[in-house]
N, C-alpha and C positions, 0 to 999 in steps of 0.2 A: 504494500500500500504506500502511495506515495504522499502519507500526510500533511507533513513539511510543505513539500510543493501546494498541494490545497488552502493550506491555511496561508501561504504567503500571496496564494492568488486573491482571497480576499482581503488582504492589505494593502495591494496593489489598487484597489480598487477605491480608498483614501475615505476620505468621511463622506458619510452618508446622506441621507435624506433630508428632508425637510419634514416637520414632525407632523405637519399637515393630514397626512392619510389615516395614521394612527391616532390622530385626536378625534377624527371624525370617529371612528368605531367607539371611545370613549366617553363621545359626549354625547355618542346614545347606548349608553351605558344601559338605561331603563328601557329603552326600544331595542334591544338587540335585533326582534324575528325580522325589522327592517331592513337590513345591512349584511349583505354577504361578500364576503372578502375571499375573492377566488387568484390566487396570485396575488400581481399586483393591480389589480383591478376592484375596484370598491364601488358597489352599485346597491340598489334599493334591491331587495328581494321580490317587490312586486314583476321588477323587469326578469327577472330569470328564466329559462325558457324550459323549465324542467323541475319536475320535483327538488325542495331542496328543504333543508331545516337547518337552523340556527338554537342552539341552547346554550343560553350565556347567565351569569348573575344570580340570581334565586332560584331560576329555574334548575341550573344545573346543582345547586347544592340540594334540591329537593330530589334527582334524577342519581345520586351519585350513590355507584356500588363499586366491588371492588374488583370490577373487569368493564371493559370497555363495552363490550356485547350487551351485558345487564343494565350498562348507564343506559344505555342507550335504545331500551325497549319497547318504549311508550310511544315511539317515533311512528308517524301511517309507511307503511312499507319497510321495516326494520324489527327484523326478526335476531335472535342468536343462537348461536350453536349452544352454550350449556352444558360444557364439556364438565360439570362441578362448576364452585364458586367462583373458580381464582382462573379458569380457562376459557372462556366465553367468547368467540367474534362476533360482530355484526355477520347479518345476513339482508342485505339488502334485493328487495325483489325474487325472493328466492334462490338466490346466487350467493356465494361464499368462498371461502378458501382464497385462490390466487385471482380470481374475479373480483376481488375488494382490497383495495389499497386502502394501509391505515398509519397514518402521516401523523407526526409529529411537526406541525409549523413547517409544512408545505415538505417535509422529508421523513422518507421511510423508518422504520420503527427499524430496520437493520438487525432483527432477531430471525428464529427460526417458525414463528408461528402462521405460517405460511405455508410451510411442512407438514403439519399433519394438528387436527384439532385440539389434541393434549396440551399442546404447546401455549403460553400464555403471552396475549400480546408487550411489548416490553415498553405502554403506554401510559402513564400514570394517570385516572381519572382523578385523585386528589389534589393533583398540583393542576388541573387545566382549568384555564380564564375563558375559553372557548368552544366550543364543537359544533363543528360542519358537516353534515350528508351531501356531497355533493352527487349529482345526477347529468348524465347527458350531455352537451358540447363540452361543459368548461372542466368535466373529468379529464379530457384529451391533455389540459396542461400537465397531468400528471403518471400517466404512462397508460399504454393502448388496454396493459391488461386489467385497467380499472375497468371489466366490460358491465360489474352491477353497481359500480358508485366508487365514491371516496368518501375517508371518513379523516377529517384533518381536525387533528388536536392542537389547540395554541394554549403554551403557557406564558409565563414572563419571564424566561431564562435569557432572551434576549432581548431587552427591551429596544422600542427604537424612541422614546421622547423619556426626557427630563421629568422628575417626577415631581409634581405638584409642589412635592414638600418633603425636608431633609430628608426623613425615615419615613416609608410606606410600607408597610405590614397588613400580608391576610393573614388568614389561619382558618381553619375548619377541624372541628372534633366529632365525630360520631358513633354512635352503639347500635348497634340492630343486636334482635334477643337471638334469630332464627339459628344463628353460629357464635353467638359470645362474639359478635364482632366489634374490635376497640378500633379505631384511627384516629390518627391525627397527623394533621398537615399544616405546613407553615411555610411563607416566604415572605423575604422581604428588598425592597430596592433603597440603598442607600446612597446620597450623594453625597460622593465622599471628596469632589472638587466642583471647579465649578459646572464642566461639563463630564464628569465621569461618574458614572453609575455604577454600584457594588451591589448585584446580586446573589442571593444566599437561598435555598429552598431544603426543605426536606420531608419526609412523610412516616410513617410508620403503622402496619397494621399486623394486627394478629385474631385469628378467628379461631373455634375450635371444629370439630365434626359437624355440619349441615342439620339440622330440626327437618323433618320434611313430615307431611300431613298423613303418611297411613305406609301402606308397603314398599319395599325400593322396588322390587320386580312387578312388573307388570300381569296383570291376571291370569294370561294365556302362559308365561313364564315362572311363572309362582305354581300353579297348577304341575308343569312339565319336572319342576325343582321334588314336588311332593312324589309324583309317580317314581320319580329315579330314587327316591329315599327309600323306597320297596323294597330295588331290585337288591340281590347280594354285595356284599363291600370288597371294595375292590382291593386287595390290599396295596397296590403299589399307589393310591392314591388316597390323601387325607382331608377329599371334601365332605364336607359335612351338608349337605342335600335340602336334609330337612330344614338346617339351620337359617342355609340360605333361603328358604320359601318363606321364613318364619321374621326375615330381617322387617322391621320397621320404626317407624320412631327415629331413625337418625341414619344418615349416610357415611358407613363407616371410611374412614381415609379420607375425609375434604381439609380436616384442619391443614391451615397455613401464615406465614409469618411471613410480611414483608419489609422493607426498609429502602429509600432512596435518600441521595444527598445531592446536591449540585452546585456549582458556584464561578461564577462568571466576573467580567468587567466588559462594558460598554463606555463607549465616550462617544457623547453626542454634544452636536453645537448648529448654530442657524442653519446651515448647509446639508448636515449628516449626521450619520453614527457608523460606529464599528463596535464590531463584539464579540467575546468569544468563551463558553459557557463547558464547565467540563461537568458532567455528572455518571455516578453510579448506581445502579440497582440490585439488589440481593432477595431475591425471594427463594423462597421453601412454599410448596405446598403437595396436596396430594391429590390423586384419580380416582375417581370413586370404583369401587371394586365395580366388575365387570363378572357377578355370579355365575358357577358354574352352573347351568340345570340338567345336563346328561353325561353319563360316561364318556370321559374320554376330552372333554374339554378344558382348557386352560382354566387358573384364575390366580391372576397376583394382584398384589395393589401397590402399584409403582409410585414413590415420590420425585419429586423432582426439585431439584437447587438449581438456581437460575442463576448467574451473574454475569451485568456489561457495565465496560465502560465505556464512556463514548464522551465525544468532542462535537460541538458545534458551534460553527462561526456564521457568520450575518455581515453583509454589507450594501449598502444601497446607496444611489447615487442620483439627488434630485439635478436633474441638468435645465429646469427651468425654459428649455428650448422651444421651440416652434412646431418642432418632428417630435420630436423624445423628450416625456417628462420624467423618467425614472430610469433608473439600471440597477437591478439587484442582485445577490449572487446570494447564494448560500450551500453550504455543505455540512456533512454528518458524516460520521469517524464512530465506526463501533468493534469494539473487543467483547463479543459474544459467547458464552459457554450455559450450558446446562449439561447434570447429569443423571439421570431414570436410577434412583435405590431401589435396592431390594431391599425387601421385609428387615432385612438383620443389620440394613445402614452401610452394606457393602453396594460398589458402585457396580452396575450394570453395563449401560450404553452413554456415552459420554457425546454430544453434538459439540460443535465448535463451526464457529461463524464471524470472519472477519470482513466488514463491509466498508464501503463509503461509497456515498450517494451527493452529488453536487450539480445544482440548479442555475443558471443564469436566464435574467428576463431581461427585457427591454420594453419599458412600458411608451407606450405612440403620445401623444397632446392629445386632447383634442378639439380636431378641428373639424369644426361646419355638421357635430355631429356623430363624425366617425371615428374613433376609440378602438385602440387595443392592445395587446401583450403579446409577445413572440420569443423565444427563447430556446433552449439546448438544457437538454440531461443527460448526465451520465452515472451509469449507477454497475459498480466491483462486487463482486461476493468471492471469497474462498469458506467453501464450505467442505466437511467432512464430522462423518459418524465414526465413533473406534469402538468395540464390543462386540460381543454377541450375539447381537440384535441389529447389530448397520443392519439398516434394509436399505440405504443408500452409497456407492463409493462415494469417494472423494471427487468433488469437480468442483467447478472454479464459471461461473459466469461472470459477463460483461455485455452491457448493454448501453448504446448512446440514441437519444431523439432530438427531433427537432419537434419547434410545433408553431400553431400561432394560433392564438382565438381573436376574434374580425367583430367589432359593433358597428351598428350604424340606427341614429333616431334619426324619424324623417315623421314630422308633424307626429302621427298617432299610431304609425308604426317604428319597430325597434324591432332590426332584425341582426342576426348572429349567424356567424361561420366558423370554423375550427377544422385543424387541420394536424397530423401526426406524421411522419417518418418515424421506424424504430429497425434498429440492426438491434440482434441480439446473438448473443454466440457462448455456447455452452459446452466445456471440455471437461468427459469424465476422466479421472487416473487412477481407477480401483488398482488395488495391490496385486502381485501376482498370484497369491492363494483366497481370492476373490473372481475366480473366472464365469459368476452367475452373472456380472454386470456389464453392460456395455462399456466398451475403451474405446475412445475419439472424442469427437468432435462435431457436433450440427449448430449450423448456423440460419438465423430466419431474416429475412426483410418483412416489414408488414408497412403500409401505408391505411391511416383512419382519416374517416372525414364524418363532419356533419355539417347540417343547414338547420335555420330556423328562424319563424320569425313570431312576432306579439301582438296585437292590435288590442288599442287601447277605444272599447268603440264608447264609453261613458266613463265620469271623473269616476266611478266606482266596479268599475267591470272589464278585464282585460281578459281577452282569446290568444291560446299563442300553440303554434304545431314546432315539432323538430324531428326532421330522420337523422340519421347519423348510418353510417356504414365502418365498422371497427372489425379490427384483427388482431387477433392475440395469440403470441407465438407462447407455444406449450414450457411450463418449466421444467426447471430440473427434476422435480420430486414426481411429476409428470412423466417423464420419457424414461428415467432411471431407476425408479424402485423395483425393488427386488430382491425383499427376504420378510420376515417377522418383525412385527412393533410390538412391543409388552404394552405401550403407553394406550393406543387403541386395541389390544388386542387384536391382532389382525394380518392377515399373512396381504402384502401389500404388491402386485404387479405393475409396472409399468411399461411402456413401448416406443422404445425410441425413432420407432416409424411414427411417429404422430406427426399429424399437419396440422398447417395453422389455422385457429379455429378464428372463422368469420362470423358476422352477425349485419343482421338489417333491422332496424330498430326504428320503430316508429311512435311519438306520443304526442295528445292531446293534452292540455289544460287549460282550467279556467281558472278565475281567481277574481272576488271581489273584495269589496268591504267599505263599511259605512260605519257612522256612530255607535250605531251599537250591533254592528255583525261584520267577523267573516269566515269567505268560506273560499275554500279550495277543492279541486278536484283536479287526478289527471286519470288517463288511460292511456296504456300503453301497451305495445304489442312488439315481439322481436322473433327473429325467424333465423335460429342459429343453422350451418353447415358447419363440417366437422366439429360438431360440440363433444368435449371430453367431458365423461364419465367415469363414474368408479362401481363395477355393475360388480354386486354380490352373486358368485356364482351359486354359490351352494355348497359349492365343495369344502374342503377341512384339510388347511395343511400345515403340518408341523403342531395339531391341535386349535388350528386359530382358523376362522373363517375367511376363506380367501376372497382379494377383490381385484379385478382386471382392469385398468384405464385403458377404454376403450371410446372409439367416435362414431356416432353419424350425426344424421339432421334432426333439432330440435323446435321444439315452439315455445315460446312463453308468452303468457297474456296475462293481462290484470288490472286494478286498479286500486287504487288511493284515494279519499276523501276526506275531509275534515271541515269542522268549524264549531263557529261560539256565536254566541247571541245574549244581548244583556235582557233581561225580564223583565229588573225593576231596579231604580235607582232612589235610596233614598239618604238625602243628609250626606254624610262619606260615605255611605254603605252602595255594597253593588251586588245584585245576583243576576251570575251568567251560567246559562246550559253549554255545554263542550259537547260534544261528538265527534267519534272517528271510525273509520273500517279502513282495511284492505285486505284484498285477496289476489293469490296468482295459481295460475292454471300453466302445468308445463306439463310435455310429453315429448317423448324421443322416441324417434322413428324406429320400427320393429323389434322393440324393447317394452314401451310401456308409458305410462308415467314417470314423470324424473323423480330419485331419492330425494328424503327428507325436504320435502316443498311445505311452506306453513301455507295451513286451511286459513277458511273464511276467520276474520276481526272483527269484533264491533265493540266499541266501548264508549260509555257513554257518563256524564258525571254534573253535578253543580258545583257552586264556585260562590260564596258570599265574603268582599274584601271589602277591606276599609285602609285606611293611609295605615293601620298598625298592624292589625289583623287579615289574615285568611282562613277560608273554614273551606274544606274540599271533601267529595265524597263520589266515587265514582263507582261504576261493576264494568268488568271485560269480561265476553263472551269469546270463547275461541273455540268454533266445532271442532266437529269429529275429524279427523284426513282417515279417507278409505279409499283413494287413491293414492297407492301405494304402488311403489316399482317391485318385480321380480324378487322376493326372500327377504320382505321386508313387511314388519305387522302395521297395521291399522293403529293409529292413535285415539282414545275418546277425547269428548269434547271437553271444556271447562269450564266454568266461570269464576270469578275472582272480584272480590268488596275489598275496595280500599279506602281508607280516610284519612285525613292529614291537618292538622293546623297548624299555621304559621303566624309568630308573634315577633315586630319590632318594636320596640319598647320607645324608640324616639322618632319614629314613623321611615317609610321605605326607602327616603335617602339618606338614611343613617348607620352608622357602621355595625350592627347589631343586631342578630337576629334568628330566630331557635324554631326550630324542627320538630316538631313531634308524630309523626304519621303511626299504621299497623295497616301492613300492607296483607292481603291474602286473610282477611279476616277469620273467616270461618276454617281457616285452616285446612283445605280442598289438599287432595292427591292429585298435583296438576303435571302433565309432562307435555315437554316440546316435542311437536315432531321434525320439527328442523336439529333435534339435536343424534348425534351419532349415539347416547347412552339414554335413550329416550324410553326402553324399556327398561334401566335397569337403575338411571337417575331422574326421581321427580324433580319437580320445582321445588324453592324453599316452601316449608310450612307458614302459617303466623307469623311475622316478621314484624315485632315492636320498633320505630327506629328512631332516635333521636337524632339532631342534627345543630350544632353550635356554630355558627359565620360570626367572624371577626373580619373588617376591612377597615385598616384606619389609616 
């Protein structure tokens, strides 16, 4: 890795910005859902031409769990996997895995949870000031294989403006009962001259074993646990059958401990900033067993210890020009390791992942109307598995793009373009007493495009369409698996014949709002060729169910809606109704239905606030999924009461202010079927939470 070199490229690049852009997003501090900051592009959320969300402020401390997936659940169109507490991704549109990039301040999280679901994103929900969904053209700034979204986390480890005042200090404390879960987090910006800023952050959480509301196994599997507890005992085997049909009350192996630190320097002045931010992460947690229920099948329960270090820098350059208002660059530097225990605290399978990932934009003026960003990525990986359980050799990617996303307002339309190049080139070096895995070298081109535009036909009602046509060249973990994961349980295949999987994507949205309403809606429909899969054969090898990454042509369809309405205002007091749904329908051609797709959503709630108070109470409905792919069970359906009150004691623009919710009231047997342990891990039980925000 040539760090040195990266971090002096953005010093080269001399002081930064003008603190303009970043104030704007601050001084609507209380309007966050207006303002999305895609790059370096900063526009009303109303202009967006695609599903999008914003949770910032209140919102996000009432949202905040202790994986990014679970923050972020309540989202229309934003499912998680659920892999346990501490393992969770987004799942956007029914799509997951290497289909969703999950960004830390416009750069990759540089870990391995991209690799396989166990894996926990290396994204800290306790330190972030921001989160983004992004959807559709303005994904493309961020690489082809975002083909179900982005998910970009912004903290303050790089600040770009002068802070208010000497010392700025958050903090957040929290307890949910569901896991004995404790956190706390803290950062602060110090000016410690007159244009240089000392950043400091750190977080710490410890949970114990998961509460969950009735059996971990699923009924069709509890039942199949009971039968094999019958047959004769095996003696080379010391599962306990019955015991396993019998588990409830708690998910044995979730408990986890985590800890981050970080600490930067930035110096900004009327022109710019530069800065460069070093932090570590250390987590422990555990996989929820994966019960045996017949002779002859696996069952451990793998922990895992996680540690990165990593670097990032930041620099931007307002050039106040005619052509170019901005130049930015940024880069990430990560020293990744995790390792899979065994029961007895001896090491298993050890990952190791050394990355760096570095951006440069160019943001246009604008003129007469027309606005936009263009730029280059480049992103390293040296990755390798050592153990008994590599189900991957060692290989080594690199990948560079180009891109540009195109605005243009013209009276009451606002229309958008966006545009990708990406080489990508992927070299395996398995050992020579590893002759299961491919040795060489494939390399992809892929070119993405979209169009779209918005029509504003009243001050309160905008129409807006966008196709996009993307290509995303398959990964490593994609073309080169090939042995056992303990982590999933799972004997894992891949095919380094894969081609690159294309998509035609088409969506609709509307979007109003008034005094006291709004509302949203999109649909959207996409029509994949060679779409990779992970098709459960049926077969059993090495003990573990085997899975084949295999292509053809796929469909997805669906939709998103949402909105609020105020009822009654009275004095400071307000009551507003919320509603939301989404659903997506996918199927692959001479296969089936696609795996783990989440069913129909509805959820719906009141809302009574006052400048001190909030009083919330909502139920989500989640049917049943009985379309289901090849050797895969049916999910029931759910529902779930939750209620929440919120108290600032010196009203909402005050530094102060406490949580008390109980989410999953009545304590439901609820499971995802978006998740891969969906019969074997419920969702949390009853989950009391309290929540402490400090901002001064």
């Amino acid at each position: 890795m040539k760090l040195p070199l990266l971090l002096a490229s953005v010093a080269t690049l001399a002081l930064t910005v003008s603190p303009a852009s970043a104030q704007q997003v601050e001084d609507d501090h209380h309007a966050p859902e207006e303002i999305v900051v895609t790059g370096t592009l900063i526009r009303s959320r109303q202009d967006v031409l695609s599903g999008v969300a914003v949770i910032q402020s209140q919102d996000l401390a009432q949202a905040m769990r202790p994986s990014i997936g679970e923050t972020l659940q309540n989202i229309p169109g934003v499912s998680a996997t659920s892999f346990g507490p501490s393992a969770s991704r987004p799942v956007l549109r029914g799509l997951q895995g290497e289909r969703v990039r999950v960004l830390t301040d416009g750069i990759g999280a540089i870990d391995v949870s991209n690799t396989s679901v166990d894996h926990a994103v290396v994204v800290n929900p306790l330190l972030a000031e921001r989160i983004e969904v992004l959807r559709g053209p303005q994904s493309l700034l961020y690489g082809a294989s975002a083909i179900g979204g982005v998910v970009n986390v912004t903290d303050r480890r790089l600040p770009t403006k002068v802070p208010g005042e000497k010392v700025h200090i958050g903090a957040i404390a929290s307890y949910g009962s569901a896991a004995n879960e404790r956190s706390l987090s803290a950062s602060s910006d110090i000016l410690i001259a007159e244009h240089l800023v000392f950043h400091a952050d750190g977080s710490w959480s410890k949970s114990d074993d998961l509460r969950i509301g009735g059996g971990a196994l699923s009924p069709a599997l509890r039942a199949q646990a009971r039968a094999s507890s019958l047959l004769p005992p095996d003696p080379a085997s010391d599962v306990d059958f019955a015991a396993n049909a019998d588990q409830s009350g708690t998910l044995p192996n979730t408990s986890a401990r985590a800890w981050t630190a970080g600490a930067g320097l930035t110096y900004v002045n009327d022109g710019g900033a530069i800065g460069v931010v070093y932090s570590h992460t250390d987590n422990v947690y555990g996989i929820p067993v994966r019960f045996a229920t017949l002779p002859g099948q696996g069952q451990e329960a793998p922990r895992i210890a996680l540690k990165q270090d990593r670097i990032d820098g930041r620099a931007e350059i307002n050039t106040e020009g005619s052509l170019i208002s901005k130049l930015a660059f940024r880069v990430g530097y990560a020293d990744y390791q995790h390792s899979e225990l065994e029961p007895d605290g001896s090491v298993g399978t050890t990952f190791y992942n050394k990355g760096v990932e570095a951006r440069f934009e160019l943001a246009q003026a604008d003129r007469g109307g027309w606005k936009g960003v263009s730029g280059a990525q480049m992103v390293i990986r040296d990755f390798d598995v050592v153990g008994v359980e590599a189900f991957l050799p060692k290989n080594s990617s690199a990948q560079v793009g180009f891109f540009t996303l195109q605005q243009y307002e013209m009276g009451p339309w606002n229309l958008e373009a966006g545009a990708r190049f990406e080489h990508s080139r992927i070299t395996s070096k398995p050992l020579p007493a590893q002759p299961q895995f491919y040795n060489g070298r494939i390399s992809f081109d892929t070119f993405s495009a979209a169009l779209g535009g918005m029509y504003e036909f009243s001050p309160q009602w905008k129409f807006g369409m966008n196709l996009s046509r993307t290509a995303r060249a398959p990964a490593a973990e994609e073309l080169l698996a090939n042995g056992p994961h303990a982590g999933t349980e799972s004997f894992e295949v891949g095919d380094p014949a894969l081609k690159i999987e294309r998509v035609w994507s088409a969506e609709a949205i509307l979007r109003g709002h008034g005094e006291r309403f709004s509302f949203e809606t999109s649909i959207y429909h996409s029509w994949f060729s060679n779409f990779i899969y992970d098709n459960r054969t049926g077969a059993v090898v090495d003990g573990l169910p085997e899975y084949l990454l295999q292509q053809a042509n796929a469909r997805f369809y669906g939709f998103e809606v949402q909105g609020d309405y105020t009822l009654a205002e009275f004095g400071d007091w307000k009551i507003k109704a919320e509603a939301l749904a989404d659903y997506v329908h996918a199927d692959i051609d001479s296969y089936g239905p696609a795996p783990r797709i989440p069913p129909l959503r509805v959820k719906g709630g009141l809302e009574l606030s006052s400048w001190k108070w909030d009083f919330k109470a909502n139920v989500e409905r989640v049917t049943g999924q009985d379309r289901v792919a090849p050797n895969e069970d049916p999910t029931p359906g759910y529902t779930l009461a939750n209620v929440e009150v919120s108290w600032r004691p010196w009203g909402r623009d005050k530094p102060l202010s406490l949580l008390l919710s109980a989410n999953n009231l009545f304590d439901v047997n609820a499971r995802r079927h978006a998740s891969f342990l969906k019969d074997y891990a419920p969702l949390a039980g009853r989950d009391v939470r309290a929540t402490l925000r400090l901002e001064i």
